[in-house]
N, C-alpha and C positions, 0 to 999 in steps of 0.2 A: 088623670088627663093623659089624651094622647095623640102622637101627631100620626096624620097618614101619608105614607107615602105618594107623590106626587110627578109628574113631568119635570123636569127640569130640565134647558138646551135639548129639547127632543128624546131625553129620556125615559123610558117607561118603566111602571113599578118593577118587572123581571129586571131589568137592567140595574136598578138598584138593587135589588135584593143581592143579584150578580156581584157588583161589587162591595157588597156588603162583605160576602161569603168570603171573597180575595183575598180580603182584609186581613178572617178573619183566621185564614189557610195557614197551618204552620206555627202559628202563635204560639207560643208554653209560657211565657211570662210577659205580661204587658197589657194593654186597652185598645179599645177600637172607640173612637170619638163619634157621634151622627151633630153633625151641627144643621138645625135645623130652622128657619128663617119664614115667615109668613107662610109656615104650616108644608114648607116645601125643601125637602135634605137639597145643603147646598152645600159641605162640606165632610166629608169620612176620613178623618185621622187614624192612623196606626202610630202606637208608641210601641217600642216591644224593648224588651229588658233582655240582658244576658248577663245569669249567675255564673260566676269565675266559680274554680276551684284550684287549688292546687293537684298535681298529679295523684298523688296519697287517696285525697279526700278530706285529709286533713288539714284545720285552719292554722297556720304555724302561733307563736306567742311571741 
């Protein structure tokens, strides 16, 4: 199953896909969310993670 992209507040599918892409710019650890509601995105989340390290590389004990 799958949903299509839709108008939303005057948006059209480029505009979406556009912020899709924003989202998904840059990312190296993390997710991008599509919440998607009577077959129409009304919602794009970005979670993004950041792996620490110590200086070394190494994880101390």
């Amino acid at each position: 199953m799958s949903a299509t992209l839709r108008s939303v507040d005057g948006q059209d599918q480029a505009t979406l896909l556009n912020e899709i892409q924003n989202a998904l710019r840059g990312l190296r650890f993390g997710a991008v969310e599509i919440t998607v509601h009577n077959g129409q995105v009304v919602q794009i989340e970005r979670k993004e993670k950041f792996r620490l390290q110590s200086p070394s590389g190494k994880t101390s004990s």
